[in-house]
N, C-alpha and C positions, 0 to 999 in steps of 0.2 A: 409892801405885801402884808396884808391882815396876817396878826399873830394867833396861835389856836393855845399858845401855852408859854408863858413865860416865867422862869423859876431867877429871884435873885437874892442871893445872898443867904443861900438857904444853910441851916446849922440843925443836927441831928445828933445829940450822943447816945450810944447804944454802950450801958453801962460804964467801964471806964475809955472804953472805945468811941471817938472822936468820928462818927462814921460820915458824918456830910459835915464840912468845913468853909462854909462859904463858896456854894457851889451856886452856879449864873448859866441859865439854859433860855434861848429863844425858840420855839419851833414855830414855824411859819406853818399857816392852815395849806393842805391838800398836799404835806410831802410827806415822804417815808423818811423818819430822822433816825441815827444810828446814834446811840449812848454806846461806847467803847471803857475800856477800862481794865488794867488785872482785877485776882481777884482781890476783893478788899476794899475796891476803889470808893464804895458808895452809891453801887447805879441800883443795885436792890433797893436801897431804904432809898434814894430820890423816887424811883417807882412806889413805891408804897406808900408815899408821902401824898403824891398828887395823887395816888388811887385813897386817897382816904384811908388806911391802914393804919400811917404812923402820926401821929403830931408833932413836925417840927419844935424845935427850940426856938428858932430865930429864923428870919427871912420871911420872906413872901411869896405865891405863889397864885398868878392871874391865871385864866382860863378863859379864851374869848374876850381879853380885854376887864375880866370883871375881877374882882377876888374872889379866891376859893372860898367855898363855902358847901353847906347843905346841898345846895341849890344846885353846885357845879356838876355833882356826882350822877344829875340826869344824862349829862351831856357825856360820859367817861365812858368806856366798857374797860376791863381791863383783864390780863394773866398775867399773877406775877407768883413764884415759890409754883407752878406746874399746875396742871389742869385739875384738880380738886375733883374726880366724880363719883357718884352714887355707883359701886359697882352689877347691883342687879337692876338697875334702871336703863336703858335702854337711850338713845339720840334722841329721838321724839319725845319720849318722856323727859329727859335735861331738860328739852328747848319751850318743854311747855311750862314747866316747872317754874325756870327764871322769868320768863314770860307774864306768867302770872304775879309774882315779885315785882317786875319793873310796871306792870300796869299796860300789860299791851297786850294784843289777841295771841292769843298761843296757837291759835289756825294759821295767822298767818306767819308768825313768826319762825315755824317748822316748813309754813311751803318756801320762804325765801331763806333759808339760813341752810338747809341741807344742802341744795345744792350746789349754793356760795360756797360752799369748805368740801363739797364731794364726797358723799355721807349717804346719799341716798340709796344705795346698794345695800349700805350694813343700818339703816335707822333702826332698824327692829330687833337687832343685836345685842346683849346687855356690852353694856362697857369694860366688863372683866375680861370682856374676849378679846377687845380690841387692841390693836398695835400699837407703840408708842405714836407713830405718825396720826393716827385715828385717834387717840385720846388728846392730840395736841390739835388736831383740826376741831375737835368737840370743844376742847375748850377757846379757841379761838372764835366759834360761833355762839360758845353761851354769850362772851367778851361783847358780839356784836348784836345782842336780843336790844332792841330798841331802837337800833341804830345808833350810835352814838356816834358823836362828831370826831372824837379823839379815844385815841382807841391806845392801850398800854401794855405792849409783849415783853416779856420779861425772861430772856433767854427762849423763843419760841423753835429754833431748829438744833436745841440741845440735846443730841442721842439721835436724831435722826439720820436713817441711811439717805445716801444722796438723792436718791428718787424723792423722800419726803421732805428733805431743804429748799429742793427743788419747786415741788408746789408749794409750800408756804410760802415763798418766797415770790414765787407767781399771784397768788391769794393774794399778797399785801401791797403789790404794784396795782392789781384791782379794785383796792378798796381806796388808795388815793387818785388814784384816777377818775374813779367815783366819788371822788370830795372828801374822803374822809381824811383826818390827817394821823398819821401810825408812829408813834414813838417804840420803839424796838431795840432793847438794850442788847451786849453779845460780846464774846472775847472772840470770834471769829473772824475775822479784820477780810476775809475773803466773800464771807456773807453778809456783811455790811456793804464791801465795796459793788457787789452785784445788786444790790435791794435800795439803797439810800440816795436821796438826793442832799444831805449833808450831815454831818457829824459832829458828835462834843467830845471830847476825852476826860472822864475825869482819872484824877491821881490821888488818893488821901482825902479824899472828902474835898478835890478843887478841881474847877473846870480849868482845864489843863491847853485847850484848844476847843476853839468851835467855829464852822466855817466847811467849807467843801471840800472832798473829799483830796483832791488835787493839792489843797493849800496842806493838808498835811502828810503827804507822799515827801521823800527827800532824796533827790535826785531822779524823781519817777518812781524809787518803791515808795508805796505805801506801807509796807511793812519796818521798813527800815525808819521811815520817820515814826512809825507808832512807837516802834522799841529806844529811840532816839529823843522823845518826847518821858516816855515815862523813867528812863532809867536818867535822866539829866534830875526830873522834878524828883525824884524818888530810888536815890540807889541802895542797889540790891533788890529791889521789888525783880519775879520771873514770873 
């Protein structure tokens, strides 16, 4: 199976904090992958990493086969640290806004991105108004101005009520079934196991498990093995 992202051996210190440790990620193009982890684990800065944010210490980091680079960050959308937006700017105005940034029609990128994320009711609405579900849909559509092959959510159904887990989570079986491939990190082990076709765990800056969601259930929970997995690699971590 064609790979859309491959992280190995990746090392990140965040001041005297050890925050990626030799962490090893495969994601296979057109799935939705679940990054798992307490907190602490390092699933923020591997995100930031691949989305170009932070610079590695050590490790590698392919993308479609090729190494990271300049180059890759066409192919990327991402949300990571929360939806970032202008609060008297409006939906349409975001999508034109990045639009123009990434070098593509800002006509067309508001007629196909609004109604991808369900926005078309409030596009004319400044952003100050809107709900956390609505600023997390806005910024999951800026993520996608270009279309991008691999697309990077970074805790996306954090504070959402269940109706808005609900469609993001419908949203991003849509966009890999449309080719796209969705790396979506989450301490939510319940909206991983409804969204994901397979997972990594890290622990202390280390890929802990990675593999389908079944190979790391223990006995049939999944939960049982997630807390069985990190309290072996890591006790005392809650």
């Amino acid at each position: 199976m064609p790979t859309a992202l491959r992280i190995s051996a990746l090392g990140k210190r965040l001041g005297r904090n050890r925050a990626l440790d030799g962490a090893d990620l495969t994601v296979p193009e057109g799935e939705v992958y679940g990054l798992l982890g307490p907190n602490g684990a390092g699933k923020t800065t591997l995100m930031k990493s691949v989305s170009g944010l932070l610079v590695p210490d050590s490790g590698t980091i392919e993308v479609a086969g090729r190494p990271f680079g300049r180059d890759s960050l066409r192919g990327i959308g991402s949300l990571v640290d929360g939806p970032g937006l202008w609060p008297r700017l409006n939906a349409r105005q975001h999508l034109r806004a990045h639009a123009r940034l990434r070098g593509v029609d800002p006509g067309a990128a508001v007629a196909e991105l609004l109604p991808l994320v369900g926005l078309e009711q409030v596009a004319d609405r400044r952003a100050a108004a809107y709900s956390l579900g609505m600023r997390w849909r806005l910024g999951i559509a800026i993520a996608l101005v270009g279309r991008p092959r691999l697309l990077i959510l970074d805790e996306p159904t954090n504070g959402l009520d269940p109706i808005g887990m609900r469609d993001v989570r419908a949203l991003l079986r849509r966009l890999a079934d449309a080719g796209s491939t969705v790396l979506v990190s989450s301490h939510q082990l319940d909206q991983i196991a409804r969204t994901c076709d397979r997972v990594g765990v890290l622990v202390r800056g280390r890929t802990r498990y990675e593999g389908p969601l079944d190979g790391l259930a223990r006995g049939g929970d999944l939960e049982e093995g997630f807390f069985s997995l990190v309290e072996q690699t890591s006790p005392g971590v809650r």
